[in-house]
C-alpha positions in Angstrom: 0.0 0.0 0.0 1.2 3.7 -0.8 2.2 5.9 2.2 -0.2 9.0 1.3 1.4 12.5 2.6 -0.3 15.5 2.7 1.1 18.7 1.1 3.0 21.4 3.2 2.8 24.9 3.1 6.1 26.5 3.5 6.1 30.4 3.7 9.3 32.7 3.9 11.2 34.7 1.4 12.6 34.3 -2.0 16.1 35.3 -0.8 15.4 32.4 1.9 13.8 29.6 0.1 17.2 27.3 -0.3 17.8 27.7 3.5 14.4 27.1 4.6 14.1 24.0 2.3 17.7 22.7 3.9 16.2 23.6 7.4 13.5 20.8 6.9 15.5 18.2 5.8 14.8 18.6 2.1 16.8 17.3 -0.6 18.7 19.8 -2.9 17.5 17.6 -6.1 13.5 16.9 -4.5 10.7 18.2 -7.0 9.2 21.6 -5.2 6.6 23.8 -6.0 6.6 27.3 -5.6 4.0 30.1 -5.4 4.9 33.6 -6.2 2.7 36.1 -4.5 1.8 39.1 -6.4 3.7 42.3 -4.8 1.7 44.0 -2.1 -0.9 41.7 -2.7 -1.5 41.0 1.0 -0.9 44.7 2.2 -3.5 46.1 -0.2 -6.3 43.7 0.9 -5.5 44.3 4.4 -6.1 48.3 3.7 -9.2 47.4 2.0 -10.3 44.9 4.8 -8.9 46.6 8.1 -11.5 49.5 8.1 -14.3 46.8 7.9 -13.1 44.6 10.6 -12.7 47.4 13.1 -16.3 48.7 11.9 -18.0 45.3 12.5 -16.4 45.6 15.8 -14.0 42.3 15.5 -10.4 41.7 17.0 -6.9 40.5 15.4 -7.6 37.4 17.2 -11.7 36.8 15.8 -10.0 37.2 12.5 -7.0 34.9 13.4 -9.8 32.2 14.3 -11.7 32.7 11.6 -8.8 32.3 9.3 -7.9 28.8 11.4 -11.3 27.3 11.0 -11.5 28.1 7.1 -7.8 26.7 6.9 -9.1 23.4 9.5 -12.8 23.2 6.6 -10.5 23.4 3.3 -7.2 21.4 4.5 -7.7 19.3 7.4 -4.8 18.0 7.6 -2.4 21.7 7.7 -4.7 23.3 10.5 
């Protein structure tokens, strides 16, 4: 029977990416996948968002659970 692994999620910079990958224990010639965020991407929708949370009256930590459930709902086995 095949051993079934999930996927992992790996975040950290581009100028870090070799070190992080060493760091875990992966192999220099191992098949990885990387995703390329669009520049201030993540700034710009928290500008957009932040006035709204504040608004409805919600903390850094309901939005930090929120965010962990979702996570937990879509990928099980990363949450």
């Amino acid at each position: 029977m095949t051993k079934v692994t999930e996927p992992r999620l790996i975040e950290t910079t581009a100028g870090q990416v070799a070190a992080e990958l060493s760091r875990r224990g992966i192999a220099p010639d191992r098949h990885v996948t990387i995703t390329i965020e669009p520049d201030d991407w993540l700034a710009d929708v928290r500008r957009y968002a932040r006035p709204k949370v504040i608004e409805a009256g919600w903390s850094d930590a309901d939005i930090d659970r929120l965010i962990k459930q979702a996570q937990t709902e879509v990928e099980p086995g990363l949450g």
